[in-house]
DRENNU-998451 format. One line per 3 residues: number of its first residue (from 1); their letters; for each residue y, z, x of N, C-alpha, C. Coordinates in steps of 0.02 Angstrom, whole numbers, plus 50000, padded with zeros to 5 digits. Last residue first. Layout:
NUM> A> Y,Z,X,Y,Z,X,Y,Z,X | ...
//
This chain:
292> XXX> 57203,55331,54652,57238,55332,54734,57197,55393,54756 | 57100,55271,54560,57109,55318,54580,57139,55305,54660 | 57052,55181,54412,57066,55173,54493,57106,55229,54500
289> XXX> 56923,55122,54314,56937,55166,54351,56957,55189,54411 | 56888,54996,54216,56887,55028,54273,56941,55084,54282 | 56785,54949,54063,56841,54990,54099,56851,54997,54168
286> XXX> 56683,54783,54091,56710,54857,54083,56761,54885,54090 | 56724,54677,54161,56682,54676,54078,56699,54737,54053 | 56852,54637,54272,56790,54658,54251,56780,54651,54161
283> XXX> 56933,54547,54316,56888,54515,54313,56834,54555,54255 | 57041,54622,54334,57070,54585,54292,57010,54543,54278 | 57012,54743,54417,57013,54729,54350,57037,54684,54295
280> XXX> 56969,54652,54519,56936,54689,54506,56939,54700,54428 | 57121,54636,54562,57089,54560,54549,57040,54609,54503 | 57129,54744,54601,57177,54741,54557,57154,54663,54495
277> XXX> 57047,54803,54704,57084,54853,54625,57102,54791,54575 | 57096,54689,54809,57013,54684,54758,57027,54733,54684 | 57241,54604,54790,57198,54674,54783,57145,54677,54749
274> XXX> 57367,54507,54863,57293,54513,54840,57257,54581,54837 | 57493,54472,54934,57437,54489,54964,57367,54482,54945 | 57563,54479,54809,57574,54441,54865,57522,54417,54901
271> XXX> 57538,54588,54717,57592,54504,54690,57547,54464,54745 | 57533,54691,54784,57473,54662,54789,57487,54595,54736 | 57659,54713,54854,57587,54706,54881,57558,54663,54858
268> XXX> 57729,54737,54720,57756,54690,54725,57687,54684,54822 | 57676,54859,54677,57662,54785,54641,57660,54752,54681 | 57583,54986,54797,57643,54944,54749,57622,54876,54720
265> XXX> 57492,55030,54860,57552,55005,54897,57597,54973,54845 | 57377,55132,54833,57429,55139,54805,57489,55100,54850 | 57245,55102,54873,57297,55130,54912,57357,55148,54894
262> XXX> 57128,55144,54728,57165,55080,54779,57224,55130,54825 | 56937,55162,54749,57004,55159,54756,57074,55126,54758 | 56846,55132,54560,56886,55110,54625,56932,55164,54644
259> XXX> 56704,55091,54448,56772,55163,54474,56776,55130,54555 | 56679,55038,54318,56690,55016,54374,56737,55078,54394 | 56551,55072,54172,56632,55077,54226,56611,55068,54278
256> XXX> 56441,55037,54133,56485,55066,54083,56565,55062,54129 | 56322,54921,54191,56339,54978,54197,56402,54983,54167 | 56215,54824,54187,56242,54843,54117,56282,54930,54144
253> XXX> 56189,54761,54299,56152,54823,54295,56188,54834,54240 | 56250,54623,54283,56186,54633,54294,56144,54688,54298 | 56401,54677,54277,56335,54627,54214,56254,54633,54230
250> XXX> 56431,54701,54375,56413,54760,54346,56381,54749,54274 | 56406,54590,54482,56359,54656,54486,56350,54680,54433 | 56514,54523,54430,56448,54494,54424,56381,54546,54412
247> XXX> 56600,54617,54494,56608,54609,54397,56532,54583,54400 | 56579,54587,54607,56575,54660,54592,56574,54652,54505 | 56615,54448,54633,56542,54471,54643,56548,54563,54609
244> XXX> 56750,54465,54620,56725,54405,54564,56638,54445,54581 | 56788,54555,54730,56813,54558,54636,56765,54523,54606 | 56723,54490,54849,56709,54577,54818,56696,54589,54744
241> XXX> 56620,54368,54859,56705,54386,54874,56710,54464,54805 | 56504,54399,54996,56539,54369,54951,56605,54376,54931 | 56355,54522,54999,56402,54486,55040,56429,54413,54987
238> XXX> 56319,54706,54976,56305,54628,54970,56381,54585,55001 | 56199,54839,54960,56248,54809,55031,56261,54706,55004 | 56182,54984,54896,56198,54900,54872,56239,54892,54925
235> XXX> 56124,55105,54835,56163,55091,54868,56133,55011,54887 | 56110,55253,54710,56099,55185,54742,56141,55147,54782 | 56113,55400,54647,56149,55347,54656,56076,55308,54704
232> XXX> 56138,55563,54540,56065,55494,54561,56118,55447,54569 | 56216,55684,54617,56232,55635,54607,56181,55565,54598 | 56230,55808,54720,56157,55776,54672,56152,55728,54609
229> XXX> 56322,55817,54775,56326,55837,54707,56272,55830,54670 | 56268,55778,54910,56289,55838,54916,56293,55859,54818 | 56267,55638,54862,56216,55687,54891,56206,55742,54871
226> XXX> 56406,55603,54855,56360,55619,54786,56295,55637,54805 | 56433,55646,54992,56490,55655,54941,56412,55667,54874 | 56364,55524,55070,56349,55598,55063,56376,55641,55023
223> XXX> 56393,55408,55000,56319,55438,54995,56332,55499,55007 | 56542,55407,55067,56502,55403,54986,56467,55423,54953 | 56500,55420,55192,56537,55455,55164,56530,55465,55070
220> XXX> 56428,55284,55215,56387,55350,55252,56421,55411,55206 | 56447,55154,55200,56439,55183,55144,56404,55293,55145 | 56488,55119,55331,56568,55108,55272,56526,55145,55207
217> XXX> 56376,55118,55419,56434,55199,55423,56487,55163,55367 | 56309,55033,55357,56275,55088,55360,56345,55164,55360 | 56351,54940,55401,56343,54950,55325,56355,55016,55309
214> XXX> 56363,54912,55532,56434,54938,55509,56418,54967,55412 | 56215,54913,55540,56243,54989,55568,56316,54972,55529 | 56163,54812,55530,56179,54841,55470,56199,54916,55495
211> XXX> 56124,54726,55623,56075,54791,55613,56090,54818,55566 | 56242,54642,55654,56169,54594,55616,56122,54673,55623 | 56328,54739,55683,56349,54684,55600,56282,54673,55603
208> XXX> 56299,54759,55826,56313,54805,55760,56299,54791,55683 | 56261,54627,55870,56236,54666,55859,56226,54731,55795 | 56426,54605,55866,56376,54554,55822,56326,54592,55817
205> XXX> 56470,54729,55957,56508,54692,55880,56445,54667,55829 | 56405,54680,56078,56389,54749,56032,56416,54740,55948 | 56328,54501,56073,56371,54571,56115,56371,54647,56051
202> XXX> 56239,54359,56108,56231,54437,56048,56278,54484,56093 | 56341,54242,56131,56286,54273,56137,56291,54332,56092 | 56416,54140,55976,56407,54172,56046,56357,54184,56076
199> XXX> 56390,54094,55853,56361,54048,55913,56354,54074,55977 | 56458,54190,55762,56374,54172,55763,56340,54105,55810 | 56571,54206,55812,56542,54250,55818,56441,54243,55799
196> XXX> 56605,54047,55769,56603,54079,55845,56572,54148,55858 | 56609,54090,55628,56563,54014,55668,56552,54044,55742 | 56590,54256,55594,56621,54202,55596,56593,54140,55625
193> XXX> 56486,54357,55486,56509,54339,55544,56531,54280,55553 | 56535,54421,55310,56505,54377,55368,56508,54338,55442 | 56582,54609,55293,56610,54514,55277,56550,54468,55351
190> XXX> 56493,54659,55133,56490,54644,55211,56521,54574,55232 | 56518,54776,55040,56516,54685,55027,56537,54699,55135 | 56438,54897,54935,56486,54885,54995,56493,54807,54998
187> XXX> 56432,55007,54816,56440,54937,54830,56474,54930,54893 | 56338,55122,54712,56375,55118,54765,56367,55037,54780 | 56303,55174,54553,56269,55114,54608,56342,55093,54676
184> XXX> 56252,55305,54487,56307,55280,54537,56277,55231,54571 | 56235,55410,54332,56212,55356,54399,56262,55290,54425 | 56259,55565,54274,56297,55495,54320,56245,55461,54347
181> XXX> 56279,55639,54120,56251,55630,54183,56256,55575,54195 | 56460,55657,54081,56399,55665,54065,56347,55631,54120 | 56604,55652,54096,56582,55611,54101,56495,55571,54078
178> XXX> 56622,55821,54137,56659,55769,54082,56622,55695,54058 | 56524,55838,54216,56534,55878,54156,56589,55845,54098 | 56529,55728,54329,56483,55750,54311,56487,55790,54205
175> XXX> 56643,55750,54397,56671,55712,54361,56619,55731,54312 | 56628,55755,54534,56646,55797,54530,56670,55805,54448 | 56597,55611,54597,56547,55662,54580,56557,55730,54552
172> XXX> 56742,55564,54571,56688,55547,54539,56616,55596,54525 | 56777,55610,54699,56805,55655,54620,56747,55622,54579 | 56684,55582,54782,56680,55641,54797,56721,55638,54723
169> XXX> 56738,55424,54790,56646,55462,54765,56659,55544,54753 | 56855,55445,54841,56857,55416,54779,56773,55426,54744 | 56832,55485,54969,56874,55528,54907,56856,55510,54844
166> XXX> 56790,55325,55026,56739,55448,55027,56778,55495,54963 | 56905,55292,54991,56844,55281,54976,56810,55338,54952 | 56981,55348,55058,57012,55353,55015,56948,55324,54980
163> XXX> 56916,55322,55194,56937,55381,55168,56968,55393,55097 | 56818,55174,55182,56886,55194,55214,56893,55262,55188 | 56711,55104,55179,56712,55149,55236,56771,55165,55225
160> XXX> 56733,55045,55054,56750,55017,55111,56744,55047,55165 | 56649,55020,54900,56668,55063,54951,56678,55042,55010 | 56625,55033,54714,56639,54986,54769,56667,55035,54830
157> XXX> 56524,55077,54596,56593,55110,54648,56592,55058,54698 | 56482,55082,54444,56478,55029,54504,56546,55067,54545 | 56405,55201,54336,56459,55189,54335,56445,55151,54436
154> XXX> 56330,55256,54180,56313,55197,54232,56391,55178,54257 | 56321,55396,54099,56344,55334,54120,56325,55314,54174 | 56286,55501,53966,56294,55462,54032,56305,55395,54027
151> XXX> 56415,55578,53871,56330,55606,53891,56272,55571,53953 | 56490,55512,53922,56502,55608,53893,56427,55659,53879 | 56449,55389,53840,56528,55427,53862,56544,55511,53856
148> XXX> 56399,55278,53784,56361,55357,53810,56404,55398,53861 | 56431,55136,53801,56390,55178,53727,56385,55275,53736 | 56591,55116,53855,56528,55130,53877,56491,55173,53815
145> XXX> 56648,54951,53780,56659,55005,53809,56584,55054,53821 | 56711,54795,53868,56628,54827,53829,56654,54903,53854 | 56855,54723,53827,56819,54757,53876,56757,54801,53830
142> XXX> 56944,54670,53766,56886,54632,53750,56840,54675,53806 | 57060,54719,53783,57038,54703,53754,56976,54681,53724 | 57039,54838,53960,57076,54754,53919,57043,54757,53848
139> XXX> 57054,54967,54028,57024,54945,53951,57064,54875,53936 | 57105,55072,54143,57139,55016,54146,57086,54998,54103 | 57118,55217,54189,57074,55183,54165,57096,55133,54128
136> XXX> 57168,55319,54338,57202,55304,54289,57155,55245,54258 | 57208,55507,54391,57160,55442,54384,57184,55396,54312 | 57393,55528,54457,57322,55546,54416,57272,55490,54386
133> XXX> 57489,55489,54495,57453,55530,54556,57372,55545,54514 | 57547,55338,54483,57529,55386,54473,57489,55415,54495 | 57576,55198,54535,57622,55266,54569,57593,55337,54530
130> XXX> 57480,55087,54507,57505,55091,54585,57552,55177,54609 | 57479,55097,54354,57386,55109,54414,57429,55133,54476 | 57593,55072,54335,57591,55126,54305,57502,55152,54352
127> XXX> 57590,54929,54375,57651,54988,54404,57602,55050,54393 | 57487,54913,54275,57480,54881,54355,57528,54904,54395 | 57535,54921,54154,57481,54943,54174,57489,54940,54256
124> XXX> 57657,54829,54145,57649,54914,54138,57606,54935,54158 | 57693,54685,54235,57635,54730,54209,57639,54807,54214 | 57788,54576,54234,57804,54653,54227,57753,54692,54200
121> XXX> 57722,54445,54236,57754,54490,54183,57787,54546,54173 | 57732,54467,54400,57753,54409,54385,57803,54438,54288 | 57607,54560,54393,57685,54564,54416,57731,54524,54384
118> XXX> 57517,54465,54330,57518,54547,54292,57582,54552,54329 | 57502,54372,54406,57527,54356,54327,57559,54451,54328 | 57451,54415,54505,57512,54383,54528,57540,54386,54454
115> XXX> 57338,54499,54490,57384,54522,54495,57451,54489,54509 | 57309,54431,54314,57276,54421,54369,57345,54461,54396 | 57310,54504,54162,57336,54452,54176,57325,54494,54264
112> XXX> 57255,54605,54070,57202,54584,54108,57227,54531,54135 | 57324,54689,53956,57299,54631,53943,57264,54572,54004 | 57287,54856,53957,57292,54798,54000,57273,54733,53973
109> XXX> 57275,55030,53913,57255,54963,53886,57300,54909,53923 | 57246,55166,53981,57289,55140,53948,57234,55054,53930 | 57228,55343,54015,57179,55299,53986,57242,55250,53950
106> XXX> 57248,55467,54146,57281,55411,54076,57226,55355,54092 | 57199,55624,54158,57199,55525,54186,57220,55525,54118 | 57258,55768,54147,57181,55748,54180,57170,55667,54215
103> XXX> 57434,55800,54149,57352,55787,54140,57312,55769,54175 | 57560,55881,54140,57476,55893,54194,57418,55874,54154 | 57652,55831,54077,57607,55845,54029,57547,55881,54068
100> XXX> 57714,55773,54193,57767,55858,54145,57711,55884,54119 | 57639,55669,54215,57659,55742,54288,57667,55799,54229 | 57656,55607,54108,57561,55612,54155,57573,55697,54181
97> XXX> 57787,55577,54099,57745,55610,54055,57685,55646,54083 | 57791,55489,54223,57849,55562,54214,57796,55598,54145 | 57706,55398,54191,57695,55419,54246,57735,55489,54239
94> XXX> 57793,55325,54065,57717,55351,54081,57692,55393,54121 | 57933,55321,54135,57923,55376,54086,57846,55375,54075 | 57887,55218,54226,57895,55282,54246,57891,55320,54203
91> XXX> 57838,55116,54119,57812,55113,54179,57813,55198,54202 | 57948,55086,54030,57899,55103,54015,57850,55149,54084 | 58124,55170,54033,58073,55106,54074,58009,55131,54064
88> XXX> 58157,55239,53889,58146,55238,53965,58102,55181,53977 | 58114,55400,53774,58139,55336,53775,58143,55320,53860 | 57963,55449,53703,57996,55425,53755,58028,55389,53733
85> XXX> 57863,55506,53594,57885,55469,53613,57950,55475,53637 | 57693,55589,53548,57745,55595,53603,57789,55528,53604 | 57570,55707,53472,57627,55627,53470,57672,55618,53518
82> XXX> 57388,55742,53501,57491,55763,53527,57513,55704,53514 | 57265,55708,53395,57317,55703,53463,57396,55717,53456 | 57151,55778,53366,57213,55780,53342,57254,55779,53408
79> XXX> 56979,55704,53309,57035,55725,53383,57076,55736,53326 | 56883,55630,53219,56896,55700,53252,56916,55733,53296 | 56887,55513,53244,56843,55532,53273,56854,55613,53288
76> XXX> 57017,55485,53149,56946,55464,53135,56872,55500,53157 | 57091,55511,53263,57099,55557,53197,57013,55548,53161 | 57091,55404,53299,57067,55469,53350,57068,55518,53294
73> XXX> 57137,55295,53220,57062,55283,53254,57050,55367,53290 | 57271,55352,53189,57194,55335,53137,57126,55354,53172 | 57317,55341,53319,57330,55387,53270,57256,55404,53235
70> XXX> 57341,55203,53317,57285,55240,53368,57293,55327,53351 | 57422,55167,53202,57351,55157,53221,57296,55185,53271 | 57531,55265,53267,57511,55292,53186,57435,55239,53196
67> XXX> 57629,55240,53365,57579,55287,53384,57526,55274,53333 | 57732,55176,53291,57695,55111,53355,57620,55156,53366 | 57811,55274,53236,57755,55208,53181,57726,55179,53235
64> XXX> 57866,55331,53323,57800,55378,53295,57768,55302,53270 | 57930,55211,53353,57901,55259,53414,57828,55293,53385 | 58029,55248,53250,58006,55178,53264,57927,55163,53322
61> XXX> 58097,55350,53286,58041,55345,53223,58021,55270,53235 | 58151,55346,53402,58096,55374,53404,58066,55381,53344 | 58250,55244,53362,58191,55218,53408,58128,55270,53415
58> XXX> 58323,55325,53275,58276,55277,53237,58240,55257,53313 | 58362,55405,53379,58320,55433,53322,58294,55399,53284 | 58454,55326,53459,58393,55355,53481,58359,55394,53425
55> XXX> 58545,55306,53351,58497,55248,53374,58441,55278,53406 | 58619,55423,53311,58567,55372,53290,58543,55339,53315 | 58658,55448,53432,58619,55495,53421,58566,55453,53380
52> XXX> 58768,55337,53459,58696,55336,53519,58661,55388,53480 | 58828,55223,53355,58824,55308,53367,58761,55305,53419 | 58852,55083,53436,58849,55118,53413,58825,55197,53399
49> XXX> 59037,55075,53556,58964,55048,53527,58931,55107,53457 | 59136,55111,53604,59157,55077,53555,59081,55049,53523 | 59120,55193,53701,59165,55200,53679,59184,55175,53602
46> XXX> 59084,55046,53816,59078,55133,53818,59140,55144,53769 | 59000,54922,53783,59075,54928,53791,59072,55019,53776 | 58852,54918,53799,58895,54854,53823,58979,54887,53838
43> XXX> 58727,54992,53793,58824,54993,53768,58826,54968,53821 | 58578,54998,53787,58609,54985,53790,58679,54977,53785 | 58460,55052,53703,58490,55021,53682,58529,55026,53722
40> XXX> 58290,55093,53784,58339,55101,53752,58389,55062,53748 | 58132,55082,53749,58165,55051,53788,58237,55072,53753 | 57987,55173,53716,58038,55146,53681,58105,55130,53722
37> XXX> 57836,55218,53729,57872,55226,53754,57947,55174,53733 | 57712,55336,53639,57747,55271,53642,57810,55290,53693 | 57561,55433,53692,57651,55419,53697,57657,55350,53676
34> XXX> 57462,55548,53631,57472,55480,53625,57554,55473,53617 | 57326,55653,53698,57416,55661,53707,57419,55579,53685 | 57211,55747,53679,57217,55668,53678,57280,55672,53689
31> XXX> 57108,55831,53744,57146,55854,53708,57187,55789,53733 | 56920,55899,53756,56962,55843,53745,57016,55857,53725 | 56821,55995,53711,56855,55994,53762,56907,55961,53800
28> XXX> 56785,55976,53598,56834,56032,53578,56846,56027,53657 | 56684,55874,53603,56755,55854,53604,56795,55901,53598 | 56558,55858,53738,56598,55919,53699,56659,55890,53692
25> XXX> 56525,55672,53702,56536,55746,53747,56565,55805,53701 | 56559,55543,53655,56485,55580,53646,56490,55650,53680 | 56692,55461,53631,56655,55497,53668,56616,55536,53647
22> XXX> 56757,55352,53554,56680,55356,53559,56652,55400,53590 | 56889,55399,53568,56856,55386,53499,56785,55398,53494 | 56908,55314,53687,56905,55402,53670,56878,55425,53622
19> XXX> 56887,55175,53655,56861,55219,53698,56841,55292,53708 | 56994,55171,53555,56919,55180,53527,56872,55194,53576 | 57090,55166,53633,57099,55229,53589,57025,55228,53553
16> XXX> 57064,55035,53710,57082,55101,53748,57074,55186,53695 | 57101,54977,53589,57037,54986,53612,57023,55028,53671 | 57245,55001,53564,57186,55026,53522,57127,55016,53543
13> XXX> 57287,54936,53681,57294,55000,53697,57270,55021,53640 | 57250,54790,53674,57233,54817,53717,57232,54886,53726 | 57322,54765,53553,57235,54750,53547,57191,54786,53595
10> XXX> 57439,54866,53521,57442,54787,53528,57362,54800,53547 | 57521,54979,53507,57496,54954,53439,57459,54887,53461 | 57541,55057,53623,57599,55032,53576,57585,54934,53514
7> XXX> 57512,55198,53701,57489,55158,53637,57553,55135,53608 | 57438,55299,53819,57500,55234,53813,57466,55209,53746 | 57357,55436,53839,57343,55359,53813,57406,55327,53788
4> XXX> 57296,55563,53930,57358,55531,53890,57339,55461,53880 | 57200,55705,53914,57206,55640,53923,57286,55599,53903 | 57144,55854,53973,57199,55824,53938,57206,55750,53968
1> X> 57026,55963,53945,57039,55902,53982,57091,55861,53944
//
């Protein structure tokens, strides 16, 4: 299982590296890849700047020294990770690495700025969640990592009836042998009927909503997905505002990760718009885990 981990020395992407660090699982099955990624220099005047061979050779020793603490910490735990440094817009050369390297998910580190901030900065993380094809585990700083990584976990799935949902239980359950044994507290958030929809008469809509039938079919796919894997889950119908109540949740069952879908529509979306993914992790306690 080949992991990649963005590391460029700052609070957020060594605790991302003590994540891995901690895993409790077969580690001869683990194979860590740690890229820096190094922005290049620039010529202003073609021709007359300086030697480009050098410079790109001190940026990539400059590159190895950014790797060399999260280095330690995996070295520590008995890994030997691949060194890798890039030069390139951080964002894609992450994502161009992920593909060349076929890995398993990148595991990166997020300083957890909300999604208007996180654009707004040019959030690596928050590009790098929106275009890669491979699962990706977004670790802020101060994020509780999970004690039993590989041997089990407690992991909160939030679910919308939507297909990318159902998908998003189904890899999860499929996840089992890496991950170590699973309990899954499935989450749906029911939005509440409106002033006028709760003065009307009762028609099929309102009906539907007050029997918990729409509950019922947004978490029907989910359930059956980790059913079918024999998956121990639970299922949680609650009402509120998803992000801020889903972090609340995952305090209250001390569970290890948050695993999401998101649609993958881009930054500059969810800048605008708003993304439970995205709000989600900028709220949570834990790692999450978002998967297009």
């Amino acid at each position: 299982m080949r992991i990649l981990l963005p590391s460029d020395r700052s609070a957020a992407s060594l605790q991302a590296a003590r994540m891995l660090a901690d895993y409790r699982g077969d580690r001869a099955r683990i194979q860590p890849m740690l890229l820096n990624v190094q922005r290049p220099v620039l010529r202003a005047w073609p021709g007359h700047g300086l030697d480009r061979a050098a410079v790109e050779d001190a940026l990539r020793e400059a590159g190895m020294a950014e790797l060399r603490a999260a280095q330690e910490i995996l070295s520590g735990a008995g890994f030997a990770p691949e060194l890798v440094v890039r030069l390139g817009h951080a964002p894609q050369a992450i994502v161009e690495q992920a593909q060349r390297a076929d890995v398993d998910a990148i595991v990166m580190g997020t300083r957890g700025h909300g999604a208007l901030g996180g654009f707004a900065l040019g959030s690596v993380a928050l590009r790098v969640a929106q275009s890669a094809e491979r699962p990706v585990v977004l670790v802020k700083p101060e994020s509780t990592l999970p004690a039993g990584l590989g041997t089990h976990v407690r992991i909160v799935l939030p679910v919308d009836g939507s297909e990318a949902a159902t998908m998003a239980a189904a890899r999860i359950a499929g996840c089992g042998d890496a991950l170590g044994r699973l309990q899954v507290d499935v989450v749906h958030f029911q939005q509440p009927l409106t002033v006028m929809e709760a003065m009307a008469p009762p028609h099929r809509d309102a009906l539907s909503h007050w029997s918990g039938r729409e509950a019922d079919e947004a978490v029907a796919g989910a359930r059956e997905a980790l059913r079918a894997s024999g998956v121990e889950h639970q299922i949680h119908i609650l009402a509120g505002d998803p992000a801020t109540d889903i972090a609340r949740f995952t305090r209250e069952r001390a569970a290890d990760l948050i695993a999401m879908s998101t649609r993958g529509l881009g930054a500059l979306h969810h800048a605008f718009i708003g993304s439970v993914a995205m709000n989600t992790s900028h709220l949570s306690p834990v790692p999450v885990l978002l998967m297009r």
